[in-house]
N, C-alpha and C positions, 0 to 999 in steps of 0.2 A: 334569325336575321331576315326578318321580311319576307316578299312571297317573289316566286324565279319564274320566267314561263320558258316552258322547254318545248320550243318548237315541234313537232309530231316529224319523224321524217330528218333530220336534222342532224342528230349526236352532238357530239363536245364542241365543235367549233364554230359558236354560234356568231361571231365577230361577220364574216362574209354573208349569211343571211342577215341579218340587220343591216349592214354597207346597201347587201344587192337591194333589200325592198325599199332603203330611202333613196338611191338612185331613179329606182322605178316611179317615185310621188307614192307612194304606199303610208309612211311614215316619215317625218321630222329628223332627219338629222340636225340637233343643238350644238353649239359650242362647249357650253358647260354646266352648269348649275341654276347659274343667274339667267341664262337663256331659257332654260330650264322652265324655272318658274316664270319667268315672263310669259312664255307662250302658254304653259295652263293656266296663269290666271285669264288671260285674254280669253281663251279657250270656255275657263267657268261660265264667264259672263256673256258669251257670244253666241255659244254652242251646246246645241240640246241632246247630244249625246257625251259622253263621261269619255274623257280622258287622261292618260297617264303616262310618265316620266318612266324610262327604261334607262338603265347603266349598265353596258356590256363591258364585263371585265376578259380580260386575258389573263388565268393562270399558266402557271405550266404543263399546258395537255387539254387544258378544255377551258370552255369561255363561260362564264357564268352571267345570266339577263336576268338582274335584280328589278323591280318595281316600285316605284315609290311610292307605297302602300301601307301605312297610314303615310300620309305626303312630307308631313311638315319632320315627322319621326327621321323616315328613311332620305329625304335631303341632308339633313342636318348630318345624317353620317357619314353620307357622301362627300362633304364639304371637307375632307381634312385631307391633307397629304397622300398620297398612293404612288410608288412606282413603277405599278402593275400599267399596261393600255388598257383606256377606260375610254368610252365612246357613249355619248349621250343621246338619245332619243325621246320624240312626243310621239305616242302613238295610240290609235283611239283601242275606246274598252273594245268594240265587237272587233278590229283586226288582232289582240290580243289572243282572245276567246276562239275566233277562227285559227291560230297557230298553234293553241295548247288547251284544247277543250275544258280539261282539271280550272281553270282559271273561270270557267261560268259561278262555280258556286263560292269562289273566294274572292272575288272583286265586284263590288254594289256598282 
């Protein structure tokens, strides 16, 4: 199911580090999905480094930060129903790759 960045430093509860760094101007806090893709496409066409769609889920005990990697794959399966907390983010490739180095050789 797609590819997770596990912040270095961090553990299970990855919800309050994504909150703290889009408070900071670090990354994009989105509304949803449609926000989502509206700012990467702007993004596409605007901007000469690579960008990507983050959904932090809340299970029970630990938060998992999916990627939207292939884009249009992993939206589309974000798109349905969930009554887990889910939190959407834009956040560019290099601040990804600075929080979870594993992610240099799995995202172009």
């Amino acid at each position: 199911m797609g590819i997770y960045c596990n912040p270095q430093n961090v553990g299970d509860l990855k919800q309050a580090f994504f909150r703290l760094a889009s408070e900071n101007g670090q990354i994009i806090k989105v509304r949803g999905i449609t926000d989502m893709k509206g700012f990467l496409e702007k993004f596409d066409t605007s901007r000469t480094e690579k960008y990507y769609g983050v959904c932090v889920v809340s299970n029970a005990g630990f938060d998992a930060a999916g990627i939207a990697y292939p884009r249009d794959e992993e939206l589309a399966r974000w798109n349905v129903p969930d009554n887990r907390p889910q939190f959407f983010y834009v956040c560019s490739r290099a601040w990804l790759v600075q929080q979870d180095p594993s992610l240099e050789e799995l995202l172009p």
